[in-house]
N, C-alpha and C positions, 0 to 999 in steps of 0.2 A: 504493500500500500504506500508505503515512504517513498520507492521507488517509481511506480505511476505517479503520486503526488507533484516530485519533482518535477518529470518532465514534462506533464499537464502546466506546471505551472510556469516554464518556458517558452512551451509551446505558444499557449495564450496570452503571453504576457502579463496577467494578473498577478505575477511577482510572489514572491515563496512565501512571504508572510500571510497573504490575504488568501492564498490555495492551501497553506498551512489551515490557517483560520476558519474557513469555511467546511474545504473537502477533506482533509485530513482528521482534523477535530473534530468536525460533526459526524464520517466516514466512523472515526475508532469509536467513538461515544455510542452509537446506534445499538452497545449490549448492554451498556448502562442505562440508556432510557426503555429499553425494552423489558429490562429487573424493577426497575422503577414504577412501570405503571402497572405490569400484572402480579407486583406484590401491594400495588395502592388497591388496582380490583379488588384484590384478596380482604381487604380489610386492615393490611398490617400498615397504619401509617408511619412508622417511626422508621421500620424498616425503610420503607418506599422511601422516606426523606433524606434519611443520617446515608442512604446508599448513595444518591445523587451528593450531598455536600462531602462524603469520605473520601468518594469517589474524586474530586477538586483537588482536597486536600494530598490526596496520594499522587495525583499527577503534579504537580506543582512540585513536590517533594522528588517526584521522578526527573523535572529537570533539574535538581540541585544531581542528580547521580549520574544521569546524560554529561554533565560538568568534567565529570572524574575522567571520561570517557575524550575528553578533547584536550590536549596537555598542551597545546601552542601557547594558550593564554586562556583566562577565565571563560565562559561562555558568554556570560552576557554581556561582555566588552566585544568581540567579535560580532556579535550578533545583530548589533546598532540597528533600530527598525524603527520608524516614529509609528509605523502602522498598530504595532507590538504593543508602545507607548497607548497609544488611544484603546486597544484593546483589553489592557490590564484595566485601565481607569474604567472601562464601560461592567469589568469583571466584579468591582467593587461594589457597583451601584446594583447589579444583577442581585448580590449577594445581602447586600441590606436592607431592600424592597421585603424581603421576604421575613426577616427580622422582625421588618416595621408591621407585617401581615400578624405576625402572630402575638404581640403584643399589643394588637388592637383588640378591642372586642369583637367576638365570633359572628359575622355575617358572609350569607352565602344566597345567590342565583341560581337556582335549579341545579343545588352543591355546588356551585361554582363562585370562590370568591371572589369579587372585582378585581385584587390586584395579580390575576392568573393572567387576564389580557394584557394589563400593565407591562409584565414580564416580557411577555410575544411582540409586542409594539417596540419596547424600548432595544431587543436583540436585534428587532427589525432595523430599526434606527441606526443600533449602530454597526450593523455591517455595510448600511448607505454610506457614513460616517468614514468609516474604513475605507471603502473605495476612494473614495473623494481624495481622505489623506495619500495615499497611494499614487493617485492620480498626478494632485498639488500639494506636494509637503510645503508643511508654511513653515517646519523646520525640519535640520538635517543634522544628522550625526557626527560630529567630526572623525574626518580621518585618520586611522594611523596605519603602520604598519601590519597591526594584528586584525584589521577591521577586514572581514571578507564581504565583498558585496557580491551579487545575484551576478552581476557582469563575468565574474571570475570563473562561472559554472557554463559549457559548452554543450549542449543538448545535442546528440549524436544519436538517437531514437526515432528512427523515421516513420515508425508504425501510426498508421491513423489516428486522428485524435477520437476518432469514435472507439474505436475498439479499444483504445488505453482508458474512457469513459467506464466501455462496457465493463472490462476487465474490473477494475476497480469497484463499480456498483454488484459485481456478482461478489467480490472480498466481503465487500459492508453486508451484504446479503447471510452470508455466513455467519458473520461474528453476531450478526443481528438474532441468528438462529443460538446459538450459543448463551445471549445475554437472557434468552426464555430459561432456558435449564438451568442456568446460574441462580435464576430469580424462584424459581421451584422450589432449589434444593436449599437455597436459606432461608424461605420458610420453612422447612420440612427440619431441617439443622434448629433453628429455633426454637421450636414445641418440642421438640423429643431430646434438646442437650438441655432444656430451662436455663435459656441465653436470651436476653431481651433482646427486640429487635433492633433496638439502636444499637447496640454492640454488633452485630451480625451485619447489620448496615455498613456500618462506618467502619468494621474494622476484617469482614469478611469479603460480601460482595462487591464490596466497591473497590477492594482492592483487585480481586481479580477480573470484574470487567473494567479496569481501568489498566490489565497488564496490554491490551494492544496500542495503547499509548507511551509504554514505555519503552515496549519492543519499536515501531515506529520512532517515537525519537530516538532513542540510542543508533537508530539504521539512520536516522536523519544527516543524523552526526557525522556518524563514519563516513557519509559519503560526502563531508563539506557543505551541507544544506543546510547550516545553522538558524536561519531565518525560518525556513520551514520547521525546523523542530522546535524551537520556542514558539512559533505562531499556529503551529497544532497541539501545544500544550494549552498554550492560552485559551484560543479558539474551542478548542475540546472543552476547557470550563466552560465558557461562557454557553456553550449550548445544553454541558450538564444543567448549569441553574436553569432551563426551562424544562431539566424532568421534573422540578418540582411544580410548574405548571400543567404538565403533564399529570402529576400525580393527582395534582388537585381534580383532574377532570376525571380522571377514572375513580378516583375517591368518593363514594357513594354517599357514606353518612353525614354531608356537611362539609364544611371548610378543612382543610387536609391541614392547614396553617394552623387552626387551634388545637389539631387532634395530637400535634405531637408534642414529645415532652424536652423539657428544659436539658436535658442532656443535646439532642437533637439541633436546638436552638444556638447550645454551646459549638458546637461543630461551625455552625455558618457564622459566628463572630470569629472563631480562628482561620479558617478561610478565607475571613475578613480582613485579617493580619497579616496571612502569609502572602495574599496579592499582594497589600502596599509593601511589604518588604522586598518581593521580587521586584515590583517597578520601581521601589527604589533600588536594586540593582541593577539593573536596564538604564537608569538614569547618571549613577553616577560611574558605571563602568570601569569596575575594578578591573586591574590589569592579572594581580597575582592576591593570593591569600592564603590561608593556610591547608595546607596535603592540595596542594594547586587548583586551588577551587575557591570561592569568593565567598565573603564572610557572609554575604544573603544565603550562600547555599548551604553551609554551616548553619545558619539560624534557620532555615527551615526544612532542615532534619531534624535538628533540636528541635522546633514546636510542633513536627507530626508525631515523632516518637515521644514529647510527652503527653499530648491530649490522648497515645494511644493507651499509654501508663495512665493516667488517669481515667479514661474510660474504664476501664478492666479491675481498676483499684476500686471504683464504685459498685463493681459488682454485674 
């Protein structure tokens, strides 16, 4: 998939961050939202939710290990992308709408809480948003040495652009197959280990429907497509926060946003934290840090690995 991605996004021109963003991200996520809403059918919402914000927090956390993986210089100083920029910031806002849902009082539309559209609209927005940047950066990264841009990468792929389409949509087809049985069997793990579902969530499903995003970026990487593998990290969040509008719809009894509990809540304030630390990465672009990797990516293996100790220490 890393590999079609790439060269789709040569091909087209729509530049690796934004084919990252869109068809990489949304591509690997397709087993996460699919866990997402036929564990929200099911009734388990804590599961459905803590699965979509773990599932964030583990990918984010996967470009801190993608890092280890590129030894010329830190990732996110190479990877210089204002697209990246605009897309962390939209990842924030995705993340705290749903904060501000559940801490309102419980109203819902034929189950459907008003800020599920909100969601859908504002992703809309800003993958418009993204193009535009893209198009017309109103700023630009500076150069250095270690900085790789798109130009540097030679597309040598002459196979049709449809059939590299097709190829790639029969991938996400698959994984999409995968993220049903993933989502079965943590409910089924759940009731028969007496494992809440926010723990199952956040610290089972979501990590393994979020491995073809880690598998993809680390391939991103090796192949010098660093732009795409931050911007299908990124981009893969921002489309997970709309399983929880997802979840909200297949969520039958009411507002999906009050059904779950304060653990679940806690998940989306840390995923709250570890965006702005990455974009504060991306922004100030550390060159070197420590075991060659950039103190963002040091602090956010520290904050996945302890929200996972504290999950687990709660019981």
């Amino acid at each position: 998939m890393a590999g079609l991605a790439d060269v789709i996004a040569d091909r087209t021109g729509l530049g690796e961050a934004l084919i990252g963003s869109v068809l990489l991200g949304a591509g690997t996520s397709i087993a996460g939202i699919v866990t997402s809403a036929s564990t929200a059918a099911s009734g388990a919402a804590d599961l459905s939710v803590s699965n979509a914000l773990g599932g964030i927090a583990a990918q984010t956390m996967f470009l801190a290990l993608a890092d280890i993986f590129y030894r010329k210089v830190n990732l996110e100083h190479a990877a210089a992308s204002p697209v990246n920029l605009g897309q962390a910031t939209l990842l924030i806002i995705l993340i705290v709408l749903p904060i501000m849902a559940a801490m309102a009082p419980p109203v819902a539309f034929l189950g459907v809480h008003p800020m599920t559209p909100v969601l859908v609209v504002v992703y809309l927005v800003g993958l418009h948003n993204a193009h535009r940047i893209h198009e017309q950066p109103m700023w630009t990264p500076r150069q250095t040495d270690e900085t790789r841009s798109e130009a540097d990468d030679e597309c040598e792929d002459m196979r049709p652009l449809s059939l590299l389409v097709s190829m790639f949509l029969g991938l996400v087809l698959i994984v999409g197959i995968a993220g049903w049985l993933v989502g079965e069997t943590g409910i089924a793990l759940s009731g028969r280990l007496g494992i809440s579902g926010g723990v199952v969530g956040a610290l089972g499903t979501a990590i393994v429907t979020s491995l073809p995003e880690l598998v993809t970026t680390v391939a991103a990487v090796r192949r010098g497509a660093l732009q795409l593998a931050v911007g299908g990290i990124i981009g893969g969040n921002m489309f997970d926060a709309l399983f929880i509008a997802a979840s909200d719809v297949a969520y039958r009894d009411g507002s999906i946003y009050n059904a779950i509990s304060d653990r679940t809540v806690f998940w989306m304030a840390l995923v709250a934290v570890m965006t702005a630390i990455l974009l504060m990465g991306l922004l100030r672009r550390e060159r070197r840090g420590p075991a060659s990797i950039g103190w963002e990516s040091v602090l956010l293996i520290a904050l996945w690995g302890g929200g996972a100790v504290l999950q687990i220490a709660l019981g």
